[in-house]
C-alpha positions in Angstrom: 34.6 20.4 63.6 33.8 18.1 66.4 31.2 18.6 69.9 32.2 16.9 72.5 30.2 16.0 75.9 31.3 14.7 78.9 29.9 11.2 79.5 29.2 8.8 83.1 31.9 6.7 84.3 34.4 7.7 82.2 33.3 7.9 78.5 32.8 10.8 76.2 30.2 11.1 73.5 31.7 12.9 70.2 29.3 13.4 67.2 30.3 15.0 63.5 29.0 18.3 63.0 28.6 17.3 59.3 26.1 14.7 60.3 23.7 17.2 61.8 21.5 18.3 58.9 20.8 22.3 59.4 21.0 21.6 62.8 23.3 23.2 65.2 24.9 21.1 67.8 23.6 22.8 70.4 20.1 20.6 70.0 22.0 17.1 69.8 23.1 16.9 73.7 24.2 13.7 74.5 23.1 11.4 77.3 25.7 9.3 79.2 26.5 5.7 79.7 25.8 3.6 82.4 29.2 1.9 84.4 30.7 -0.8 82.7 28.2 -0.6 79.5 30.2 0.4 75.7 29.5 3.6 74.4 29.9 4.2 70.4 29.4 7.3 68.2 27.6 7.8 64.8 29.7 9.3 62.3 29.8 8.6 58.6 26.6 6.5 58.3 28.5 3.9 60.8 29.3 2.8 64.3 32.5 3.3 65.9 34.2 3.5 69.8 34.2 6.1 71.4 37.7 6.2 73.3 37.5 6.6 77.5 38.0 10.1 79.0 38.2 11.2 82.1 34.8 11.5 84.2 35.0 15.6 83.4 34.9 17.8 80.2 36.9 21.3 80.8 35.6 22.6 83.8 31.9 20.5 83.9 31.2 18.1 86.8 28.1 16.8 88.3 26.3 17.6 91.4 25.0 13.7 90.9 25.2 10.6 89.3 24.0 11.6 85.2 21.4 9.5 84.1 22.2 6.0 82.8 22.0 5.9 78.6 19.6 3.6 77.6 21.4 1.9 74.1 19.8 -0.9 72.1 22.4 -3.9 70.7 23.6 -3.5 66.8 23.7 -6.7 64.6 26.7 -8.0 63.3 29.1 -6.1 65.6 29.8 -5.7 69.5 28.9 -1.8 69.7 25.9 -0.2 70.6 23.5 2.2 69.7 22.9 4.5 72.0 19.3 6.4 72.3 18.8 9.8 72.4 15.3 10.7 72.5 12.1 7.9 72.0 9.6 9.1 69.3 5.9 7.5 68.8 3.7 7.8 66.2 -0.2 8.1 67.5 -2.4 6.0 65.1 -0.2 5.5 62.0 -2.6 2.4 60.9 -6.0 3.0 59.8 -7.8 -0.2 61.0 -5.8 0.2 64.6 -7.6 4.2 64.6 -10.7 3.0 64.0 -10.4 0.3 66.7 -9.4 2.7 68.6 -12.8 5.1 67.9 -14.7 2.4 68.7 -13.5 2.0 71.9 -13.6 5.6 72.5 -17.4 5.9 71.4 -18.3 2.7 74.7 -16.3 5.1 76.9 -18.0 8.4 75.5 -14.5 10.0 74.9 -15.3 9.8 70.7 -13.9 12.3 68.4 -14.5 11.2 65.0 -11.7 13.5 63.2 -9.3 11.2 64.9 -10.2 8.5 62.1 -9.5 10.6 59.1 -7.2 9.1 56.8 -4.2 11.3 55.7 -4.8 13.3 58.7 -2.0 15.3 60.1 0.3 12.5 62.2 0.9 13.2 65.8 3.4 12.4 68.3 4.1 11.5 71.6 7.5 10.8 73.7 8.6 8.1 76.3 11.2 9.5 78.5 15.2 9.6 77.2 16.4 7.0 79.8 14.9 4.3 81.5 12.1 3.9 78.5 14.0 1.1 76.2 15.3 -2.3 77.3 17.3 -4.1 75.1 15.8 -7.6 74.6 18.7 -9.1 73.1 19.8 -8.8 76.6 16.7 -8.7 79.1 14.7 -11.5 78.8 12.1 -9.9 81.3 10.0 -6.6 81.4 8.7 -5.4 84.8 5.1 -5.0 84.8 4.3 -1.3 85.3 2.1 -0.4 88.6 -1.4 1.4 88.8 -2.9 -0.7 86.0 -5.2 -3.7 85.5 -5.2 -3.4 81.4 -1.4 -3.2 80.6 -2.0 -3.1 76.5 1.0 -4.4 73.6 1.5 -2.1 70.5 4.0 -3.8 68.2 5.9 -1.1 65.8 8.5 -0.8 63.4 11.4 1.0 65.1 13.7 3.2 62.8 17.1 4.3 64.5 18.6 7.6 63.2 21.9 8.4 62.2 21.4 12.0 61.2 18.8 14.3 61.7 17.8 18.1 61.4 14.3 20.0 61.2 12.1 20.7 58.4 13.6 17.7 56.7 12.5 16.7 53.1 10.6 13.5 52.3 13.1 13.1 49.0 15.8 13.6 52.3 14.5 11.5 54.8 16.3 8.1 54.3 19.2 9.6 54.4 19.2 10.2 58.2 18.0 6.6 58.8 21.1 4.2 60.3 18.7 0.7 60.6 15.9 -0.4 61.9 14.1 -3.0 64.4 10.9 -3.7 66.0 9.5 -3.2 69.3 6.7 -2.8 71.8 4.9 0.4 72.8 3.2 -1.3 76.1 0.4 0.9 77.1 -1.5 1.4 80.5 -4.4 1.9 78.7 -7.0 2.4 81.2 -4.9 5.4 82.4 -4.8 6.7 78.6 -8.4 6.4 78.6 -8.4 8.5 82.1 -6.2 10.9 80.7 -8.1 11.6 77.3 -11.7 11.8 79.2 -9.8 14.1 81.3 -7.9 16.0 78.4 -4.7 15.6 80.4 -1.8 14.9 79.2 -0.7 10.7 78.4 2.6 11.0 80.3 1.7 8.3 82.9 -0.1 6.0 80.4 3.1 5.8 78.0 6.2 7.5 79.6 6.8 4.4 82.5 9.9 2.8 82.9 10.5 -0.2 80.7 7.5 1.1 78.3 9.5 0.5 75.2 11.1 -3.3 74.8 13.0 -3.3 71.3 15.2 -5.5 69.7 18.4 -5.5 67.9 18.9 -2.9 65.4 19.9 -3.7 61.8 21.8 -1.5 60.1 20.7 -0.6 56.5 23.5 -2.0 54.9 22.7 -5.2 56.6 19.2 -5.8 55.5 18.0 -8.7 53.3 16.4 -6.1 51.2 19.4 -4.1 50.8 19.5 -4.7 47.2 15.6 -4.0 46.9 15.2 -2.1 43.7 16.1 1.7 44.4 12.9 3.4 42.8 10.5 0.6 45.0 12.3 2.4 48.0 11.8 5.4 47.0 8.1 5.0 46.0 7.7 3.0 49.6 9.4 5.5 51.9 11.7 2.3 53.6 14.9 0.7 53.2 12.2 -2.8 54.2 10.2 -4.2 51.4 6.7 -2.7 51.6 5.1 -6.4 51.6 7.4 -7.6 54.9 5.0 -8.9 57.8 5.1 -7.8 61.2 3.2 -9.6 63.8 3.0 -10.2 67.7 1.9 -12.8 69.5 1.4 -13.0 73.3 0.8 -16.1 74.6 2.0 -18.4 71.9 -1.5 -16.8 69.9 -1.0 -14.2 67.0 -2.6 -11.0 68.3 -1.5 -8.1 65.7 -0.4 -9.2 61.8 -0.1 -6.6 59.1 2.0 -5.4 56.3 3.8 -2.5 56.1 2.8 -1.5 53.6 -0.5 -0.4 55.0 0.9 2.5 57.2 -0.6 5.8 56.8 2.3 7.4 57.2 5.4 5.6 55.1 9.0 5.7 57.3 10.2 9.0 55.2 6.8 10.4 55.6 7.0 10.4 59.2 10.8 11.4 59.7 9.8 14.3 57.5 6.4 15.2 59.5 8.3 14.8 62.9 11.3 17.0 62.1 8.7 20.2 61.6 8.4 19.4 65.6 11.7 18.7 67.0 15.0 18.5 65.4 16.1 15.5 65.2 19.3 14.4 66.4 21.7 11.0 65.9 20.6 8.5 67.9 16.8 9.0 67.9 14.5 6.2 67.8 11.0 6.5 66.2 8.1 3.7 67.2 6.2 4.2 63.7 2.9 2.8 65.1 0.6 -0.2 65.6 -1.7 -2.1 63.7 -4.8 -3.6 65.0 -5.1 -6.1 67.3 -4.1 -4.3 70.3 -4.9 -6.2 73.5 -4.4 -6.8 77.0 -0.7 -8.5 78.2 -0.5 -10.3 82.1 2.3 -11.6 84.4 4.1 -14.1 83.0 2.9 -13.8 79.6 5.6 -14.4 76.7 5.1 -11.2 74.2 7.0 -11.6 70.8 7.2 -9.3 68.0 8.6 -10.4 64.2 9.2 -8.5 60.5 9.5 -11.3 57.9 10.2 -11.5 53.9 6.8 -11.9 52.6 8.8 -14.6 50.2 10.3 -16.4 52.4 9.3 -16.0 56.1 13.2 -15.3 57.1 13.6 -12.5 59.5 14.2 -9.0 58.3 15.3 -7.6 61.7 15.5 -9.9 65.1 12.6 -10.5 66.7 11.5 -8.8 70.1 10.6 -11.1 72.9 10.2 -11.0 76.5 8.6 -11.8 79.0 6.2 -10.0 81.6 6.9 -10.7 85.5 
């Protein structure tokens, strides 16, 4: 069988039950599309459209206008992908956590457990809509108010296809529909407020516009598709353990690592989140920052880039914008 949901200005949102790995239907609600914008389901492993309805399901209307659907552009086809919920991973590289302590011990906010490698991962959320832009087609990110050290986190994003709770690690992949790369931009001096304070990071992470990504590339698209299975398996990702990520700001390399040297592999964390939430299609996961974090200004160029080790060609589109 099929849910359906009642969608903004005129589209529907349909996902397969089947897709929904032990997880009822009832935790996969669907957000709705902003006028004019294309809408597209998940079912199968694949994109397709999702046909126009009226602005109603049954009896269901809207006291006011739903929420716009933030969705991120899909390579090698018109449709999009549209985002359900915005998953980060706190400290998933060992060198950027103990930059991290180090600046926590100046500010007298240390806790040295928080440097433990193969410590339990944790996890934070940006808000379902207004969090992403699309930078395939926003050239420009606002800067956010009420901070003087706006900070860049560049991050492997992995888009979900399927999802569930208590997933396996031998599982995970399975729910995972492509992947990009992004920016977790940080007001960092209100993070640092908040964790003195032991308050929540809502304000430091949850603005609008907090989470630029690029394209997504689905699986079947990668260059490493054909990557031996049993490397795969061993590295948790459909993306060669060895591919570089970097960021640079400014025309200057700020952040370059390997993937290879998260704490926390892509399977690893999908199976680690779903004990919290279950996950749904069309989740996104930022799956942490190396070192290198810094400050970003107005009118700074940020851009982020996963690359064969081999060959220096681009795994996924890179994410660039600028700050204004």
């Amino acid at each position: 069988s099929r849910s359906s949901a009642v969608g903004c200005s005129g589209f529907s949102l349909q996902t397969g039950n089947n897709m929904l790995r032990r997880a009822s239907s009832s935790f996969c609600r669907p957000a709705v599309l902003a006028s004019g914008g294309v809408l597209a389901g998940i079912t199968a492993g694949h994109m397709r459209p999702i046909a126009r309805s009226s602005a109603s399901c049954g009896t269901a209307t809207f006291v006011v206008e739903p929420p716009r659907l933030d969705t991120l552009s899909v390579v090698g086809g018109e449709e999009k992908f549209p985002v359900r919920r915005v998953y980060c991973v706190g400290r998933n590289y060992f060198e950027h956590a103990k930059e991290m302590e180090a600046m926590h011990i100046r500010l007298g906010i240390s806790d040295a457990k928080e440097t433990d490698v193969r410590a339990p991962p944790f996890f934070f959320q940006k808000p379902q809509s207004g969090s992403v832009v699309d930078t395939s087609n926003c050239s420009t990110v606002a800067f956010p108010s009420l901070t003087s050290q706006l900070e860049f986190e560049c991050e492997l994003v992995v888009a979900l296809k399927s999802g569930g709770a208590n997933i396996p690690v031998a599982d995970a992949l399975d729910c995972v529909y492509g992947y990009g790369v992004g920016v977790d931009l940080t007001r960092r001096d209100l993070q640092n407020k908040a964790k003195e304070k032991k308050r929540p990071w809502d304000a430091a992470k949850g603005f609008d516009q907090g989470g630029p990504c690029g394209p997504i590339v689905p699986i079947s698209k990668l260059p490493s598709a054909g990557m031996d299975p049993d490397l795969g398996a061993k590295c948790g990702s459909h993306i060669h353990p060895k591919a570089v990520m970097t960021l640079t700001c400014a025309g200057e390399v700020r952040q370059r690592t390997t993937l290879d040297m998260m704490i926390y592999n892509v399977a690893e964390t999908i199976h680690h989140l779903s004990k919290e939430y279950t996950l749904c299609p069309g989740d996104i996961i930022f799956t942490g920052t190396p070192a290198g974090v810094g400050t970003v200004q107005r009118g700074e160029v940020l851009e982020c880039r996963v690359v064969d080790p081999v060959s220096g060609a681009f795994i996924v589109p890179p994410c660039q914008f600028k700050m204004v």
